[in-house]
C-alpha positions as CSV (number, residue, x, y, z in Angstrom):
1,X,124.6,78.4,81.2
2,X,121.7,75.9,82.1
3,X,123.0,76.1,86.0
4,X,124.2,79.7,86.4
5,X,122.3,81.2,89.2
6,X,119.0,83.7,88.2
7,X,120.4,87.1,88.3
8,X,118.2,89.1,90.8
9,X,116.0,92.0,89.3
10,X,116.3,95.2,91.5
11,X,113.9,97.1,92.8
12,X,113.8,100.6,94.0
13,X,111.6,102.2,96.7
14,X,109.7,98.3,97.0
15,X,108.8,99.0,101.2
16,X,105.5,100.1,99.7
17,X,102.8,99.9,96.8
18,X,103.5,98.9,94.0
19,X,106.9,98.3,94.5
20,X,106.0,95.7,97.3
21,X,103.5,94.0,95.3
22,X,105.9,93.5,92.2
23,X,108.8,92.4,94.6
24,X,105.9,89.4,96.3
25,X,105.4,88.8,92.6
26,X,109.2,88.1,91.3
27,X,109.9,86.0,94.9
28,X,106.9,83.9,94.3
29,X,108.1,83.0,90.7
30,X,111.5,82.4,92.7
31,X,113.2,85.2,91.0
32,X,115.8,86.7,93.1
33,X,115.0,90.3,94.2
34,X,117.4,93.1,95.4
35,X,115.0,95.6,97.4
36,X,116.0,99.4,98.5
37,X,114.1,100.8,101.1
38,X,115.0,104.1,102.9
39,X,112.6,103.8,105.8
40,X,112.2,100.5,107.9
41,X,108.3,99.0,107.3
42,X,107.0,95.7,108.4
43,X,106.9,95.3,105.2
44,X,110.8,94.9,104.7
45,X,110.8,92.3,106.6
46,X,108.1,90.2,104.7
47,X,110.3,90.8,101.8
48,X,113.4,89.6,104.1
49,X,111.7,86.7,104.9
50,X,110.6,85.8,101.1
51,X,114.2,85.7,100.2
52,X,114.9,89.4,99.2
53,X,118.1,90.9,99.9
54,X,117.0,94.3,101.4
55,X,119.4,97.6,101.7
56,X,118.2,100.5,103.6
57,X,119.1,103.6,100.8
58,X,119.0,107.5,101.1
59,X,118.9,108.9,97.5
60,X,118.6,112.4,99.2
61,X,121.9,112.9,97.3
62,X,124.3,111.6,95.6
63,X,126.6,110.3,97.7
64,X,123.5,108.3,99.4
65,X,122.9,106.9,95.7
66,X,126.2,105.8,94.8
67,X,126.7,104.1,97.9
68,X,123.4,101.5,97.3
69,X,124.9,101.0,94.0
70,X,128.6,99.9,95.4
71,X,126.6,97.9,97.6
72,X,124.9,96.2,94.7
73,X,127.8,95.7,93.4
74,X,129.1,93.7,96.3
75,X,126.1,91.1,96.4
76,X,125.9,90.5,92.6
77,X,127.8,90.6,89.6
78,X,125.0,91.1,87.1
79,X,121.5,92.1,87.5
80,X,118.2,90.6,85.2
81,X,116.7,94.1,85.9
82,X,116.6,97.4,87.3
83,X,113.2,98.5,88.5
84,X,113.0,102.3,88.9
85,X,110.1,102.5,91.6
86,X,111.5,104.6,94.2
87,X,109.4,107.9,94.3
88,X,108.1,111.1,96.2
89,X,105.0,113.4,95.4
90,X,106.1,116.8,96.5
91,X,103.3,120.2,95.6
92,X,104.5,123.5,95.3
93,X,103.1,125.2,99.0
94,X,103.6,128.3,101.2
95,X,106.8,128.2,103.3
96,X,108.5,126.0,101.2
97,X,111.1,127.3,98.4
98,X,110.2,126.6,94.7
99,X,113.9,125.7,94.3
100,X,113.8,122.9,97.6
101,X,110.9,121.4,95.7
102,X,112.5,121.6,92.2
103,X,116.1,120.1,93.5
104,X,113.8,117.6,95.6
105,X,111.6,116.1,93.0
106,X,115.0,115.9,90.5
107,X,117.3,114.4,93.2
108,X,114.9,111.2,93.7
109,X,113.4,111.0,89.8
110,X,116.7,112.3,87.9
111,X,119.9,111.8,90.0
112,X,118.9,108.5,91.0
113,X,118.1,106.7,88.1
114,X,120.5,108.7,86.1
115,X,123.6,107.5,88.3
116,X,122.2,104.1,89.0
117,X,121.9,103.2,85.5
118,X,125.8,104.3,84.8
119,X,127.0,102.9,87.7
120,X,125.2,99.1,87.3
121,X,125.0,98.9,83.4
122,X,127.9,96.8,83.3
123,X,125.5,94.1,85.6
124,X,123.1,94.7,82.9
125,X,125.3,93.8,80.0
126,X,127.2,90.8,79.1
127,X,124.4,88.2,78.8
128,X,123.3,87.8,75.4
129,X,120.6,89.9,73.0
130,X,117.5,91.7,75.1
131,X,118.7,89.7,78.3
132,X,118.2,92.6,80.7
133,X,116.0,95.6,81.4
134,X,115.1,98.8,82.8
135,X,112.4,100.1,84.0
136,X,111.8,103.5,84.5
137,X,108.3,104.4,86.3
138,X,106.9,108.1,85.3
139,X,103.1,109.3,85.2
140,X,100.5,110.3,83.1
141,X,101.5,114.0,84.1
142,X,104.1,113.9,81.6
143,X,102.0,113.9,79.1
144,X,99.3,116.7,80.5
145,X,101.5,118.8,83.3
146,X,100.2,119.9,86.8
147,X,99.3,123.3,87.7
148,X,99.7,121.9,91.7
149,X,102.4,119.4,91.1
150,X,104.9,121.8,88.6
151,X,108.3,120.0,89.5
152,X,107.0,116.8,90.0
153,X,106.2,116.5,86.6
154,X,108.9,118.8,85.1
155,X,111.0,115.4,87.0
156,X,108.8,112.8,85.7
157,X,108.9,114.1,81.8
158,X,112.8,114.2,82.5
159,X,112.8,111.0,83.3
160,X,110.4,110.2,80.5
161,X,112.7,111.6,78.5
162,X,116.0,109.8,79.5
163,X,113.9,106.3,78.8
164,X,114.7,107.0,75.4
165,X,118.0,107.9,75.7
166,X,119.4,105.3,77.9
167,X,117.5,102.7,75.1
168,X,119.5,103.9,72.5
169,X,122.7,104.0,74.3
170,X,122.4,100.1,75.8
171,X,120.7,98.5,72.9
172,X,120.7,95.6,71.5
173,X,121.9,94.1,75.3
174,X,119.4,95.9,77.6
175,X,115.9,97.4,76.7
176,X,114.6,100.5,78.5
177,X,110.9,101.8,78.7
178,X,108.8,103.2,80.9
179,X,105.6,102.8,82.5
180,X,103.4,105.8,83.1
181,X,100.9,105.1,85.7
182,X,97.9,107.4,87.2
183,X,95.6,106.1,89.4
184,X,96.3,102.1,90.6
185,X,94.9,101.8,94.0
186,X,94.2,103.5,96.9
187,X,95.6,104.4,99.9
188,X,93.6,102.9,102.7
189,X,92.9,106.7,104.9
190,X,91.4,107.4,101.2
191,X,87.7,108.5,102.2
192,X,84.6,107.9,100.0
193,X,84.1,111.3,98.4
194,X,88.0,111.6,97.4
195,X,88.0,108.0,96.0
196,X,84.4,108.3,93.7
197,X,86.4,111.9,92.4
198,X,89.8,110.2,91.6
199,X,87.3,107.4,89.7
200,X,85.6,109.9,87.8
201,X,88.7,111.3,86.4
202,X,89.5,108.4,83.8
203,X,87.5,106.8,81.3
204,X,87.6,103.2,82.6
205,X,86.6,104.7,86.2
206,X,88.3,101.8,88.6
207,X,91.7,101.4,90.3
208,X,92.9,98.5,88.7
209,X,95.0,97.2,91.8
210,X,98.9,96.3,91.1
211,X,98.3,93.7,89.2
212,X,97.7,96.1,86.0
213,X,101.1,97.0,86.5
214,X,102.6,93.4,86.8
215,X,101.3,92.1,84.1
216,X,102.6,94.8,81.9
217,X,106.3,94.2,83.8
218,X,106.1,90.6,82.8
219,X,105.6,91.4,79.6
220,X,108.2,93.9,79.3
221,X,110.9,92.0,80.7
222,X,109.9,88.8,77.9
223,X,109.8,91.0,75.2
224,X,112.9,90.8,72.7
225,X,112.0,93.9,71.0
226,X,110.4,96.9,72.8
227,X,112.5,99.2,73.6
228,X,112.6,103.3,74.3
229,X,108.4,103.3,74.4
230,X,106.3,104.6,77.4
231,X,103.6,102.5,78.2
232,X,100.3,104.4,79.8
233,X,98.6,102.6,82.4
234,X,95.8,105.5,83.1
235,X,92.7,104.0,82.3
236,X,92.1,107.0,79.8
237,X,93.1,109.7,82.2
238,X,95.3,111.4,79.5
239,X,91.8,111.7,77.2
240,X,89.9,113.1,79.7
């Protein structure tokens, strides 16, 4: 067992954010990473050049989803984790049908993770007690709701909800929980007056940065026994 290769932890969505910043963290450790992008960044090919196999996705629908996953399939024949990153922020607006929104907002925080988890359990499984993980990344809307943001979080709490689920069905081999972010950093066309409001909506008032969020991966993924938990990382948010 000492000289099987590392099985690589996949990421979804990890062009961008967080999901780049974890994906540097894993290939610096020299942890192999399996990255899904759907749209072509410089930053792919920084990961591509760390050592992360990279596949251009489309979870639009299903078809798109269970494509990346036979693709998956092809490179690897088990995975150390799945990552559920990939994500959109879609309001309810003018001109655009509540039902587009609604089907939009499930397709990329339901379907996928849904039919990703079936279709690659069987990577997951097979290598001993707590060996392997998923992890499925919600918000602190779950807990609250959004009067702007309606089918976003209606999505989010779904997947919230199948954390739970998917734990008990894969335990004792694989552990599932989520991580329920709200504000982690900025984007950089974020001007001063929007950034001091977003601060003044937690307790802790800062962005943490990503490293916040890897730190509570890491732990999660050398934990033998958490499993089907949420983990908040709001800075109070959900208190205020």
């Amino acid at each position: 067992m000492g000289n099987s290769p590392q099985r690589p932890i996949l990421i979804t969505g990890a062009g961008r954010r967080i999901g780049l910043a974890l994906a540097h963290h894993f290939l610096s450790l020299q942890q192999p990473v399996i990255a899904s992008y759907r749209c072509e960044y410089p930053s792919i090919e920084g990961l591509r050049e760390a050592g992360a196999i990279c596949i251009q996705a489309d979870f639009s629908d299903d078809e798109g989803i269970l494509a990346f996953a036979e693709q998956v399939k092809a490179i690897t024949g088990g995975l150390r984790a799945i990552i559920h990153n990939a994500s959109a922020w879609m309001a309810e607006k003018p001109g655009t049908p509540p039902g587009d929104t609604l089907s939009c907002m499930l397709q990329i925080h339901v379907h996928a993770p849904y039919l990703l988890n079936h279709a690659l359990c069987d990577l997951l499984r097979g290598h001993g007690h707590a060996a392997s993980d998923i992890i499925h990344f919600t918000d602190y809307v779950v807990e609250r709701g959004s009067e702007k943001h309606i089918a976003y979080a209606a999505s989010k709490a779904a997947l919230d909800n199948m954390t739970r689920s998917f734990a008990r069905k894969l335990a004792p081999e694989v552990k599932v929980n989520a991580i329920a972010p709200s504000l982690i950093l900025f984007n950089d066309e974020d001007d001063a007056d929007y950034r001091q409001k977003a601060l003044n909506k937690s307790l802790m008032k800062i962005a943490p940065g990503e490293k916040e969020i890897i730190d509570l991966t890491d732990y999660l993924l050398t934990s033998c026994y958490v499993t089907g938990r949420t983990f908040g990382v709001d800075g109070g948010r959900a208190l205020c």
